[in-house]
C-alpha positions as CSV (number, residue, x, y, z in Angstrom):
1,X,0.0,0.0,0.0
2,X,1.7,3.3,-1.0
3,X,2.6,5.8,1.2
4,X,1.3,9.1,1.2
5,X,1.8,11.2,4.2
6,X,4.7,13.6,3.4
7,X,5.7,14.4,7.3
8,X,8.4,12.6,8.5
9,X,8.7,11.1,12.6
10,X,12.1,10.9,13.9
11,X,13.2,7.1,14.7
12,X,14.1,8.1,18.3
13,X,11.0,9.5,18.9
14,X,8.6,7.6,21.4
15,X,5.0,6.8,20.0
16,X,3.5,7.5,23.2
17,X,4.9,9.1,25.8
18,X,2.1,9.7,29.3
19,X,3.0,11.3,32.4
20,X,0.2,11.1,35.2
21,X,-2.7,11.2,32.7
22,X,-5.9,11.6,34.8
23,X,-9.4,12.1,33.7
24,X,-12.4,13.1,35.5
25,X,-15.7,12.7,35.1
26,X,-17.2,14.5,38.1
27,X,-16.1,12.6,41.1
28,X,-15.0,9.4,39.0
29,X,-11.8,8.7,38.2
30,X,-11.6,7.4,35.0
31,X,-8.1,7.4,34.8
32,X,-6.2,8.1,37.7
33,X,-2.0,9.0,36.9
34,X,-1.5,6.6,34.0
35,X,2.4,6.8,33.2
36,X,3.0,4.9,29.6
37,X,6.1,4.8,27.8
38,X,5.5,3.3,24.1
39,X,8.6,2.7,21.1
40,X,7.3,3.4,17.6
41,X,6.7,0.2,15.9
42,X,5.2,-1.5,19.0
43,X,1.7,-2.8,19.2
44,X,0.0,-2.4,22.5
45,X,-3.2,-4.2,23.5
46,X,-5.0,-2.7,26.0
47,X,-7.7,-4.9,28.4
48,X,-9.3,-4.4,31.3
49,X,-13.2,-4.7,32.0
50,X,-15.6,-2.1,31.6
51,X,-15.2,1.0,33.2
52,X,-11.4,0.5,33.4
53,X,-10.0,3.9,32.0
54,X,-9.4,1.6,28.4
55,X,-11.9,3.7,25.9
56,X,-11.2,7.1,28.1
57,X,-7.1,6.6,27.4
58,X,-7.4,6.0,23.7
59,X,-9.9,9.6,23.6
60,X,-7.1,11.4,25.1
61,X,-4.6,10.1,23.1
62,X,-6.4,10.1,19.8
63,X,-7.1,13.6,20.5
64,X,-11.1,12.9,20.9
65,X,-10.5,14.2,25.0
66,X,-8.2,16.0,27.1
67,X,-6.6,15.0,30.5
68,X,-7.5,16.3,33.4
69,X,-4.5,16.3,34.4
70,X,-1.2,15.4,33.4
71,X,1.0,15.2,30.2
72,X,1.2,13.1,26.8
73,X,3.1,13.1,23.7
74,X,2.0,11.4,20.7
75,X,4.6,10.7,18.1
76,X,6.7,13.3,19.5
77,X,4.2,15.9,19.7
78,X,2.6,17.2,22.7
79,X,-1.5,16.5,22.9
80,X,-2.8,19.7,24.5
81,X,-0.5,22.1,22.3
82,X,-0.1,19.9,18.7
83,X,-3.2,18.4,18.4
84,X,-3.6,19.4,14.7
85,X,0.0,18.1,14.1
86,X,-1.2,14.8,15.6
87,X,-4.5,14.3,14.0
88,X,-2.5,14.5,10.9
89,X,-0.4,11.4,11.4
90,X,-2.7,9.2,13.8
91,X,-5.7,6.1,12.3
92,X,-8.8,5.5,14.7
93,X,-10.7,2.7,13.9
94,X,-13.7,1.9,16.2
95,X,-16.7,-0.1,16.9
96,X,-18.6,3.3,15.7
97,X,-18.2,3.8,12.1
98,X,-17.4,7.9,11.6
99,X,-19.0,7.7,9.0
100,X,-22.1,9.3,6.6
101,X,-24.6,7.1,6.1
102,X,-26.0,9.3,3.0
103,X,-23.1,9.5,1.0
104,X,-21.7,7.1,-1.0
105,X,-18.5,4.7,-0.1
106,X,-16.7,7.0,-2.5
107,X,-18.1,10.0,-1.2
108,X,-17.0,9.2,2.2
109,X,-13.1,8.7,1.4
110,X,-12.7,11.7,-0.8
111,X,-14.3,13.8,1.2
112,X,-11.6,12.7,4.2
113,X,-9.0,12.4,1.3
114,X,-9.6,16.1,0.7
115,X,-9.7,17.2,3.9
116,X,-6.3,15.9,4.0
117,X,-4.7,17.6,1.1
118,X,-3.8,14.4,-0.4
119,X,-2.4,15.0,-4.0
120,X,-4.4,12.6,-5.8
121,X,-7.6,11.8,-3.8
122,X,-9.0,9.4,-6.2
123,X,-5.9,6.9,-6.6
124,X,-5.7,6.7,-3.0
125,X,-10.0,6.1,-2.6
126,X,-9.7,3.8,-5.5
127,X,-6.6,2.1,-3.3
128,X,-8.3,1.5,-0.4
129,X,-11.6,0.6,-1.8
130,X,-9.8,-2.2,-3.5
131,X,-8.2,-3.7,0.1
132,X,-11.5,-3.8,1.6
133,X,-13.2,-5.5,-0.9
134,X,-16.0,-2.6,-1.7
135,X,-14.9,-1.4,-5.3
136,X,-18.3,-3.2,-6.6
137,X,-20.2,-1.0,-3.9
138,X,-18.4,2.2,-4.3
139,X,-21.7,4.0,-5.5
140,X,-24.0,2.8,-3.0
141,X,-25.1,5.0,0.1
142,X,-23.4,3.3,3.4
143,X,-27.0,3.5,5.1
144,X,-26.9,0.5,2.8
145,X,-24.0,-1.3,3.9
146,X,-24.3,-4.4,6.2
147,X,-22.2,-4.1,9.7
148,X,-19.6,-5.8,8.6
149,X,-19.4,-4.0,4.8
150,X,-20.1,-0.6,7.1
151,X,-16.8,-1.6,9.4
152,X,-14.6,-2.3,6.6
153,X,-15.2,0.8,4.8
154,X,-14.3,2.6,8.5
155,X,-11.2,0.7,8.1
156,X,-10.7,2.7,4.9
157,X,-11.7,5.6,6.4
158,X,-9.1,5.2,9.0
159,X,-5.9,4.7,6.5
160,X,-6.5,7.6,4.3
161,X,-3.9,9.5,5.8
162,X,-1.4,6.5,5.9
163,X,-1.0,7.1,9.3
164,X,2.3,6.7,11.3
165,X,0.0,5.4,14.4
166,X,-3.1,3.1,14.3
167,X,-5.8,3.3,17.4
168,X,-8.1,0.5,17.4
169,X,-11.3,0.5,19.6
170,X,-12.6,-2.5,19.7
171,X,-12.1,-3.6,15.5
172,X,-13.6,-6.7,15.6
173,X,-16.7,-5.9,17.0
174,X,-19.3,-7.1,15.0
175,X,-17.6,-8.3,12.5
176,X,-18.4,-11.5,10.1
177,X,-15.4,-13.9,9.7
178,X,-14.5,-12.5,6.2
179,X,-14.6,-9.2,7.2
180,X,-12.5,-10.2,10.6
181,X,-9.7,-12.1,7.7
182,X,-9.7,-8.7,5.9
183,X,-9.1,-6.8,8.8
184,X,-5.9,-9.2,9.9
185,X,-5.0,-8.9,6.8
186,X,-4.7,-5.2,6.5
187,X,-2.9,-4.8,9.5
188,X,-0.3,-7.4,8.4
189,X,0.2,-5.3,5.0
190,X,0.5,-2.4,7.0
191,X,2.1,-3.4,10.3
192,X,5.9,-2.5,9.2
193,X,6.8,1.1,10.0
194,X,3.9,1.5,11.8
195,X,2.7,1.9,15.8
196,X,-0.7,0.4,17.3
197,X,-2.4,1.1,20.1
198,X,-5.5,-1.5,20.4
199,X,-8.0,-1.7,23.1
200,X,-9.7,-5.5,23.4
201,X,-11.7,-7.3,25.1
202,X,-10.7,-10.5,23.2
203,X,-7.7,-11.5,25.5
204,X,-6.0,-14.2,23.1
205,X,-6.4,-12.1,20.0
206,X,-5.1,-8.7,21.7
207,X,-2.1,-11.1,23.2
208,X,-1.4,-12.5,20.2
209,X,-1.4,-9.4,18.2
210,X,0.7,-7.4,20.3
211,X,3.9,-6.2,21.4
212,X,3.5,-5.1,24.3
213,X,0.3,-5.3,26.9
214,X,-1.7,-3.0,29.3
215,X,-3.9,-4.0,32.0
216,X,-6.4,-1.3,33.9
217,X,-8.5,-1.5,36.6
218,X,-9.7,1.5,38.0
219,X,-8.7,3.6,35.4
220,X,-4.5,2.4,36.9
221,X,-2.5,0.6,36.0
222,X,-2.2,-3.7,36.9
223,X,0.5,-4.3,34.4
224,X,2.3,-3.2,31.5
225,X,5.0,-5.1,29.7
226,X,6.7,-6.3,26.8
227,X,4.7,-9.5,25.5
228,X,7.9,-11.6,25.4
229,X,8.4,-11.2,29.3
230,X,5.0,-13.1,29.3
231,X,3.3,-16.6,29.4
232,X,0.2,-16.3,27.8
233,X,-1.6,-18.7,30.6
234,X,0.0,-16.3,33.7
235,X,-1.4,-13.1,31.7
236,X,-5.2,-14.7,31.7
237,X,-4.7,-15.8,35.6
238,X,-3.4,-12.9,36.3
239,X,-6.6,-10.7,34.2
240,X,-9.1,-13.3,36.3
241,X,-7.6,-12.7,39.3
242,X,-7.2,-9.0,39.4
243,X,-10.1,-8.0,37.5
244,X,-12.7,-10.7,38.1
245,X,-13.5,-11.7,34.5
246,X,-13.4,-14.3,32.5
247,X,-11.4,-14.7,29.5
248,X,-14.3,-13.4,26.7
């Protein structure tokens, strides 16, 4: 998949860098002085159950929230003073598509293609149209779509930018299998170069996916390390135990 974001990230830089990220919501704490320290190319999968601080961390970082309190840089760039800058190289892909359900497939990427600036808007539409499977449907309205056909034109949504740093909110929700295969797929073509920061529910895919691992409760911190310091068995005792929940 070509590249077409122009700005360049320094190879020293961290992809996330958190220093006693808080969020309030009233009283509740929803996180409560998160420190995070990420290297670009890793992919971190984030569990916890609900209520745990997961979806609240990956608003601030994807600029959809701001702290409370404390500091972040994303890609080098800090979140309450670049958030333009970091919009610019940064993916979201959620459960929620983002998208307009009266447009067209087509519609929908070149208006986001244009927003970007992207020198040719088309080729890249006509790109990623192609590695979700939806050229054939590229003139229906996404009101149309089923979930799955809705999701992975999201997912196309998501890479217009080619972003340097991928947040994933709970991708495989709802998906059917072949849009799940197309989705693995995408983020094996894509994977080199690149940063992910995942939030899961599904403990053996997240594992299994990722680089590293982060485990809230609370909205703090249980554990956060590299997956190779980890047995996959220990990790799901050690999610049972401190979080009372199954492995779902």
């Amino acid at each position: 998949m070509k590249k077409n974001n122009q700005n360049t990230i320094k190879t020293d830089t961290l992809a996330i860098e958190a220093k006693g990220l808080s969020k309030l919501f009233g009283v509740r704490r929803a996180l409560d002085g998160l420190d995070l320290k990420l290297p670009q190319g890793a992919f971190l999968s984030i569990f916890g159950p609900n209520g745990a601080g997961k979806t609240t961390l990956l608003s601030i970082l994807s600029t959809l929230a701001r702290p409370t309190k404390g500091k972040a840089k994303v890609l080098g760039f800090d979140l309450n003073e670049n958030s333009d800058d970091i919009r610019g190289q940064i993916g979201l892909i959620s459960h929620r598509s983002m998208l307009y359900p009266d447009l067209t497939a087509e519609e929908n990427l070149l208006f986001i293609a244009r927003l970007y600036g992207l020198k040719d808007p088309k080729g890249r539409v006509d790109e990623l149209l192609d590695a979700v499977e939806l050229t054939l449907r590229r003139h229906d309205t996404v009101r149309t779509f089923s979930r799955g056909m809705t999701q992975r034109l999201s997912i196309a949504r998501s890479l217009i930018c080619d972003p340097k740093l991928i947040f994933l909110d709970e991708p495989y929700s709802g998906l059917d299998p072949h849009a799940v295969d197309i989705l693995d797929g995408l983020i094996a073509q894509i994977r080199d170069g690149r940063s992910f920061v995942m939030v899961s529910h599904d403990l053996q895919k997240g594992f299994d996916l990722s680089t590293h691992v982060l485990m809230l409760a609370k909205g703090k911190e249980v554990l956060f390390s590299e997956k190779e310091n980890l047995d996959f068995e220990a990790f799901a005792q050690q999610y049972r135990a401190t979080v009372g929940m199954g492995v779902v």
